[in-house]
MARTOR-664094 format. One record per residue (C-alpha): x, y, z. Coordinates in Angstrom, 1 decimal, padded with zeros to 4 digits. Example, Ala and Ser with C-alpha at 12.3 -4.5 7.8 and 13.67 -1.06 7.14 Angstrom:
2
       xx       yy       zz
    012.3   -004.5    007.8
    013.7   -001.1    007.1
***
This chain:
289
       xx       yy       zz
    043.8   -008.1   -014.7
    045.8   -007.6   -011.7
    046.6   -004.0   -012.7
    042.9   -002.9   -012.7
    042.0   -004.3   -009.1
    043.5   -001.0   -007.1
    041.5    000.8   -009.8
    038.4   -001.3   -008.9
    038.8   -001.7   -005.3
    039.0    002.9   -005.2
    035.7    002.9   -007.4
    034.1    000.3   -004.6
    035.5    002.9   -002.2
    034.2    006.0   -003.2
    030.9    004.3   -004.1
    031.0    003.9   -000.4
    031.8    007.0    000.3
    029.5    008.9   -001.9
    026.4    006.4   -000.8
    026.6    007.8    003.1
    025.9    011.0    001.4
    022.9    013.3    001.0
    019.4    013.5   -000.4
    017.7    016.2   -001.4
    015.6    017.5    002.0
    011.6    017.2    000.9
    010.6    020.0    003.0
    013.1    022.9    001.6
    013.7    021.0   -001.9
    016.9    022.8   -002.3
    018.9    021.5    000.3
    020.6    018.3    001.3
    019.3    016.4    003.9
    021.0    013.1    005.4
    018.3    010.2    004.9
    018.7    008.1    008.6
    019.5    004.2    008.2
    019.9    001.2    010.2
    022.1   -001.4    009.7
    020.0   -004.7    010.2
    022.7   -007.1    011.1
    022.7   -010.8    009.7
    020.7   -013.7    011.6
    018.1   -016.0    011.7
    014.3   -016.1    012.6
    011.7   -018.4    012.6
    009.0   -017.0    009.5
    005.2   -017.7    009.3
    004.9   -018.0    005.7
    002.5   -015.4    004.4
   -000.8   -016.0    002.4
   -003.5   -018.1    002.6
   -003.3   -022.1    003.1
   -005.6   -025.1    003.0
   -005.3   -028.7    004.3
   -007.5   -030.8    003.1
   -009.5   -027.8    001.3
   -009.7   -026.2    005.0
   -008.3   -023.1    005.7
   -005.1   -023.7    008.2
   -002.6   -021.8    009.5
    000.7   -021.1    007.4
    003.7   -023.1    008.2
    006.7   -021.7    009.9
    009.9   -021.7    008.0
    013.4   -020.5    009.5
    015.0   -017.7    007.3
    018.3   -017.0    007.4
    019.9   -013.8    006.4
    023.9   -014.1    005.5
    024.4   -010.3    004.8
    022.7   -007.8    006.6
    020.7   -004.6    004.9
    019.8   -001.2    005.5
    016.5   -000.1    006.1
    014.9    003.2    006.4
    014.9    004.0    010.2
    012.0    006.3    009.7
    008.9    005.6    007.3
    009.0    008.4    004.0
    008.0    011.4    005.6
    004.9    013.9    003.6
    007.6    016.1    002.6
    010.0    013.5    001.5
    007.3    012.3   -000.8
    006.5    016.3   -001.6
    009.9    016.8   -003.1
    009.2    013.7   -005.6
    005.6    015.3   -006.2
    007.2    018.6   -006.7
    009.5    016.8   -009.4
    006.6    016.1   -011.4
    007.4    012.0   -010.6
    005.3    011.3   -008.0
    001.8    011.8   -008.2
    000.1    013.5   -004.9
   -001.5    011.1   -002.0
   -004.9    010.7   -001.6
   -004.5    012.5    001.9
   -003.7    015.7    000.1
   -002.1    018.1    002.3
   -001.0    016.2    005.5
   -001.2    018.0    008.5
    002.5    018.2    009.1
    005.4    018.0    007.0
    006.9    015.3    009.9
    004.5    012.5    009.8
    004.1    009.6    007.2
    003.1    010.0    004.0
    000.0    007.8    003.4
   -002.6    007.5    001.0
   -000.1    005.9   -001.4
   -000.3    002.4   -003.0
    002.8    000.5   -004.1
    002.5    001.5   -007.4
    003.2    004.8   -006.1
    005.5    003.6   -003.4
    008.0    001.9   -006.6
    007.8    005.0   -008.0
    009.2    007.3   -005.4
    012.3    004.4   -004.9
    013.1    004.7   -008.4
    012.6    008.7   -008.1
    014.9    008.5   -005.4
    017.5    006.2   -007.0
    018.0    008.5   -009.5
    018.0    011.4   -007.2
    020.8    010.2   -005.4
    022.7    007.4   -007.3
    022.0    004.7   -004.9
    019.6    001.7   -005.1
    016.4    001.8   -003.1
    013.6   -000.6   -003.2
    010.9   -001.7   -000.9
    011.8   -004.7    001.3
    010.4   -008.4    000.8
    008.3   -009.6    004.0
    011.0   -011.4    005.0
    013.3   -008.2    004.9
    010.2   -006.6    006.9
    009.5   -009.4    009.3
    013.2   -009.7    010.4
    013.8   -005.9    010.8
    010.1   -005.7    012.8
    012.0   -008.1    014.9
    010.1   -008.2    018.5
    007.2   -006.7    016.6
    006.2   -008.7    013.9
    002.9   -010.3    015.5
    002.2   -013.9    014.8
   -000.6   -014.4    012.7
   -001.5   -018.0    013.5
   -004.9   -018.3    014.7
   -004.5   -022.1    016.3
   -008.0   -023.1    014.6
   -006.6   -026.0    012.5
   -008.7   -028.9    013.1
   -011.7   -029.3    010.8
   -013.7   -031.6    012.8
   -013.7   -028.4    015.0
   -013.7   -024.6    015.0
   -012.2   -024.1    011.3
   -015.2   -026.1    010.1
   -016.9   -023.0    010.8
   -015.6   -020.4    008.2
   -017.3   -017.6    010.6
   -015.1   -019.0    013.9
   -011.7   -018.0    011.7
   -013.0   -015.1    010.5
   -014.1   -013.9    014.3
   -010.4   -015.1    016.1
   -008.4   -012.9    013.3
   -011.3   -010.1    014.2
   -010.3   -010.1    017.8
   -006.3   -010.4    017.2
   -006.5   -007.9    014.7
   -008.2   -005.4    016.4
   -007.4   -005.8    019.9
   -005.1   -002.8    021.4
   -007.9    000.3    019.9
   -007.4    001.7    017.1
   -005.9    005.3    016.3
   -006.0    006.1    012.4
   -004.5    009.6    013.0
   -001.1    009.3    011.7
    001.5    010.3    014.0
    004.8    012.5    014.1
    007.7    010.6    013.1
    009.5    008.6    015.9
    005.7    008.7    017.6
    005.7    004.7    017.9
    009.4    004.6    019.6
    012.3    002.4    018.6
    012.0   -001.2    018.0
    015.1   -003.6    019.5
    017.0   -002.7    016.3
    016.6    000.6    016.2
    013.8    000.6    013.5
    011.1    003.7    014.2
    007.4    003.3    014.4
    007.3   -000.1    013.3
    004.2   -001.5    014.1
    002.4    001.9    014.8
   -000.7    002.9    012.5
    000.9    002.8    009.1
    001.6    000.2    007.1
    004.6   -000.5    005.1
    004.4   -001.9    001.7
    006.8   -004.5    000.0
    007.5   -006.4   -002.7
    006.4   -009.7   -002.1
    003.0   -011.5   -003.4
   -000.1   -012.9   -002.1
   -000.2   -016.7   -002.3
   -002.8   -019.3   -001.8
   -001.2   -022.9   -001.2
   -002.0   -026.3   -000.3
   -000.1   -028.2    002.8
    000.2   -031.6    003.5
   -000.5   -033.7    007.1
    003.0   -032.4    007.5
    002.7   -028.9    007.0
    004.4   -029.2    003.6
    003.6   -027.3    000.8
    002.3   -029.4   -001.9
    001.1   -026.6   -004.5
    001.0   -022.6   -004.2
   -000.6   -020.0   -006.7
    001.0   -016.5   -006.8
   -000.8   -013.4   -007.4
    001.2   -010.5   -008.2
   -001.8   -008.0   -008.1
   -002.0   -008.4   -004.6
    001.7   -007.5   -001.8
    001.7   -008.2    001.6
    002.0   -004.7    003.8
    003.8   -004.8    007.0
    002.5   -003.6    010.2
    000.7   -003.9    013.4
   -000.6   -006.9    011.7
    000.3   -008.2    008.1
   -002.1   -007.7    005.4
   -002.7   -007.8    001.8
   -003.7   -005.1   -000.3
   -003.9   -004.6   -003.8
   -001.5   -003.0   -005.9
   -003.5    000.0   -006.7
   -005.1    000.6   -003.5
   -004.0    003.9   -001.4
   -006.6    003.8    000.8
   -006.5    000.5    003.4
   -009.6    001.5    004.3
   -011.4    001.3    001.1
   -012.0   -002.3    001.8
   -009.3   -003.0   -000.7
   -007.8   -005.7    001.8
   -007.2   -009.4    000.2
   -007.6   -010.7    003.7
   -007.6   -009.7    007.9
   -008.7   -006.4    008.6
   -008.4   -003.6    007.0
   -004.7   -001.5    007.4
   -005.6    002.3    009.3
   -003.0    004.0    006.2
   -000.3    002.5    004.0
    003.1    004.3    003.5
    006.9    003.4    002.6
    010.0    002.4    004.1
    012.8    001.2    001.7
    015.5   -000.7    001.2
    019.0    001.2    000.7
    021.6   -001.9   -001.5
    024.6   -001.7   -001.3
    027.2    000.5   -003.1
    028.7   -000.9   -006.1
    030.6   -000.3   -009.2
    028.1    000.3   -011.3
    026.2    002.6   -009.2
    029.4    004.2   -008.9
    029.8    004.7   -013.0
    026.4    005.6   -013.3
    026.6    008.7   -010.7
    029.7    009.8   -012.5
    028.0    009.9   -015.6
    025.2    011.6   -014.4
    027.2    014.4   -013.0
    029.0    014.7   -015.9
    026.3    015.0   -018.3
    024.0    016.7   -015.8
***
């Protein structure tokens, strides 16, 4: 066993080394093209759970959880560009966006649902022999860092405002749509950089990810006594956090589980890290390929 760790320990190394290399650039589809990461470093933030939660059978806001993250991740710095996404179209993988033809090769794709959006991580995967996938909200949420808005409304007492199911509905109105609203997506980098060096986070598309709509029921305490998942339904990132079904591409459709509608719905992914197996696998593929 102690022979094959130098053996191991080079294959972990140039894994490394072969994961800081090159995609295949959307807009010329025949060169390479460096994808741009950050390095989200490891920490801890306080997390408003995401979903929908009753006390008593009133609709409250979601408790607050602190989330710690012992490794860091990569993230996309830039949302998947329209020509990123072209290349995985031109592939035959991907299927084209509802937008059509974007105005400019060097803005967000949008018009994509996450269907779609798991699709072009797993076209890219085997593009370039490293693991992508879409972030959880937690992943999200931690990397919007000084962005993520709170969604808590502060309407929790039923002898009061929640009574009044139109009250809630109103306050999330107003915080959700406060600021104006510019659907035009923008060139990338449009938004500027958030405190960890993420692009456009926040700006008018949202970000899809991985993780489920709930519906749960909290105690005097603010614990969570039972929670139902549905799958059909992922939380997007963005200005504001919303849910939209799986097969939506549209957030405007009116295809939005709760909140306001998202202006467009793109990608950002995940990069994992290098590792032996990913490491194999490339070498296979090049030598079969």
């Amino acid at each position: 066993m102690r022979l094959m760790i130098p053996a191991m320990v080079a294959a972990a190394t140039a894994a490394t080394a072969l994961a800081i290399g090159a995609v295949p650039n959307a807009a010329k589809h025949e060169t390479a093209m460096p994808v741009a990461l950050v390095s989200v470093n490891p920490g801890s933030f306080d997390f408003r759970l995401p979903g929908e939660y009753l006390k008593a059978d009133w609709p409250v806001d979601a408790p607050k959880r602190t989330i710690t993250f012992r490794r860091g991740f990569e993230m996309m710095k830039y949302q998947v560009s329209a020509a990123d996404y072209g290349a995985c179209v031109a592939d035959g993988a991907c299927e084209a966006p509802d937008r059509g033809n974007h105005a400019s090769d060097d803005v967000p794709v949008t018009g994509v649902s996450y269907r779609d959006a798991t699709v072009y991580a797993g076209w890219l995967t085997a593009k370039t022999g490293q693991t992508w996938r879409l972030p959880t909200d937690e992943e999200w949420a931690f990397a919007a860092a000084e962005r993520m808005n709170d969604d808590a409304l502060g309407l929790d007492d039923p002898k009061q405002d929640a009574a009044n199911p139109a009250a809630r509905w109103l306050a999330r109105y107003r915080a959700e749509s406060g600021g104006g609203r510019d659907a035009e997506p923008r060139p990338l980098g449009h938004f500027g950089l958030n405190s960890k060096g993420l692009a456009d986070i926040a700006g008018n598309v949202w970000d899809w990810t991985t993780t489920c709509y709930s519906r749960a029921s909290v105690d005097e305490t603010g614990k969570v006594t039972s929670s139902t998942e549905n799958c059909g339904v992922r939380v997007v990132g963005g200005r504001h956090r919303g849910y939209m079904s799986n097969f939506i591409r549209d957030g405007k459709s009116g295809g939005c589980a709760a909140g306001l509608a998202p202006d467009n719905l793109g990608i950002r992914l995940v990069r994992e890290p290098p590792s032996l197996v990913s490491y194999v696998r490339l070498l296979w593929q090049k030598k079969v390929g």
